[in-house]
C-alpha positions in Angstrom: -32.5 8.0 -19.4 -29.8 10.1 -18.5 -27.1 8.4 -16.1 -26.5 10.6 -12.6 -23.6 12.8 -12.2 -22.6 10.1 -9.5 -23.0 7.4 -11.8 -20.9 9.4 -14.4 -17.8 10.4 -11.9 -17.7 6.1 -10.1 -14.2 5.1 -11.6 -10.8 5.5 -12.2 -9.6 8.6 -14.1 -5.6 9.6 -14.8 -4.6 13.4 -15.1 -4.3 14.9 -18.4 -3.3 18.9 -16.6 -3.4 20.5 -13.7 -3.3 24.6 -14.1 -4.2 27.2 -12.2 -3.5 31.4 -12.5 -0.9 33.8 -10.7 -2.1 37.2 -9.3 -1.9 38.5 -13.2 -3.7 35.9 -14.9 -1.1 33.7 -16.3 -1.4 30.5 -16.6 1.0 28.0 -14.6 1.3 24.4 -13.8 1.8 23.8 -10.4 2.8 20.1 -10.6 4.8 21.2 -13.7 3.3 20.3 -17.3 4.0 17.0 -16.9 2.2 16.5 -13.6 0.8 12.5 -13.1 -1.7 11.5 -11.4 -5.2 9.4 -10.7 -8.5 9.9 -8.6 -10.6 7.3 -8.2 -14.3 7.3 -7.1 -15.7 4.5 -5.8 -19.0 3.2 -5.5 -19.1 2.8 -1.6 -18.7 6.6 -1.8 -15.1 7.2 -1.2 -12.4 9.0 -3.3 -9.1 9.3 -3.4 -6.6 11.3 -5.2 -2.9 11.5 -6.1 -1.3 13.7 -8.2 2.8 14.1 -8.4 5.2 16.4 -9.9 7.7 13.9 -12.4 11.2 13.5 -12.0 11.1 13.9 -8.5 14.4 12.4 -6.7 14.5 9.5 -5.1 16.0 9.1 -1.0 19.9 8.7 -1.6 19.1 6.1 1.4 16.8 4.1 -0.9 14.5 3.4 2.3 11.1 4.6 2.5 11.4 6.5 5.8 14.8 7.7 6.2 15.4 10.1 4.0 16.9 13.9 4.7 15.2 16.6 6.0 15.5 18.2 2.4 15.2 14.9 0.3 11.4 14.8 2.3 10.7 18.7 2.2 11.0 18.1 -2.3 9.1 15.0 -2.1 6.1 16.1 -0.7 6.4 19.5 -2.3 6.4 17.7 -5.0 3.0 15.7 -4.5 -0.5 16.0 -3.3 -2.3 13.3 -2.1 -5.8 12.9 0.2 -8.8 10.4 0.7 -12.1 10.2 2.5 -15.6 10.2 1.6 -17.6 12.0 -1.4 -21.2 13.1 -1.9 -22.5 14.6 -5.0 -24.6 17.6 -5.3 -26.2 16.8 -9.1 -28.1 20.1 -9.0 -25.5 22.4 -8.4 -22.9 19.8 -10.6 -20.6 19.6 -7.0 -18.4 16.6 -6.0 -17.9 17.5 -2.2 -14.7 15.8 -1.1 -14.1 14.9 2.5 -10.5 14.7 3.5 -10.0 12.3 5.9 -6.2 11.6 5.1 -4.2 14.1 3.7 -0.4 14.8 3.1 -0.9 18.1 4.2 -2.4 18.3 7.3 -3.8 22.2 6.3 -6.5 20.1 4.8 -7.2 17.3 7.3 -11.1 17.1 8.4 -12.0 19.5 5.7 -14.8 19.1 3.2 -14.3 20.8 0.1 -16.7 21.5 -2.7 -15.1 20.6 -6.2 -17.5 21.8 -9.7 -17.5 19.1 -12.2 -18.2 18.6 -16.2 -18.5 15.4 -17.3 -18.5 15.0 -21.1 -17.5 11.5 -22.7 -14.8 10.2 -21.4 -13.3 13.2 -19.6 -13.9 15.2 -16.0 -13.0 19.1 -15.7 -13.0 19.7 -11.9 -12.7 23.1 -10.5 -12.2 23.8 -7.2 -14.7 25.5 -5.4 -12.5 27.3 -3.4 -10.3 28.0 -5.8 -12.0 28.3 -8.9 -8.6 29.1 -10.9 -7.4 25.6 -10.2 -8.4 23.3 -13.0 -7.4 19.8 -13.3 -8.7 17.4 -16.5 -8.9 13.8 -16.0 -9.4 11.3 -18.3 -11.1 7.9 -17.8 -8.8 5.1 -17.8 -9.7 2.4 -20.0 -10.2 -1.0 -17.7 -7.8 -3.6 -17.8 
């Protein structure tokens, strides 16, 4: 018997790319090519997910909250990052992610749709508001 799409997604999976299009078609990465990050579904039905730019700088302060203006401003543009609960629509292959916390507050209290293909040990999520933006995950192997 087949396992649910719910069953499938529960886990911990690490970004392989995240891409999307420009207004002519082209291809770009907006967390650059070598963009890292995890989602994790869990089987209470919450998800979170974190995805960073690399390289980014660190404060010149070296504290967690005091860094500049500008130090902050390329830190988060450099990183998305949101939690809350998930439901799965297996007929229609949606993951419908509630954000509940969010670095960017645009997104706070939303519920958005995401279109998923599972296949082995990989996830192609599409989001359903913005069906250019494509991100790959791969299942991390447990330790």
């Amino acid at each position: 018997m087949e396992k649910s799409m719910r069953d499938q997604v529960v886990g911990t999976w690490s970004l392989v790319s995240y891409e999307t299009q420009d207004a002519d078609g082209h291809v770009i990465y907006p967390l650059g090519k070598d963009a890292k990050g995890f989602i994790m579904y869990n089987p209470d039905g919450y998800m979170s997910a974190q995805l960073m730019a690399s390289g980014r700088p660190a404060y010149q302060s070296g504290d967690l909250h005091s860094g500049t203006l500008e130090e902050m401003a390329t830190a988060a543009h450099g990183y998305l990052a949101y939690s809350g609960q998930f439901e799965v629509d297996e007929e229609n292959h949606q993951l419908i992610h509630h954000m509940d916390v969010s670095l960017n507050p645009t997104w706070l209290n939303q519920a958005q749709p995401r279109i998923a293909k599972i296949e082995g040990d990989q996830v192609v999520i599409f989001n359903g508001l913005h069906p250019e933006d494509k991100l790959i995950w791969k299942r991390v192997i447990k330790h």
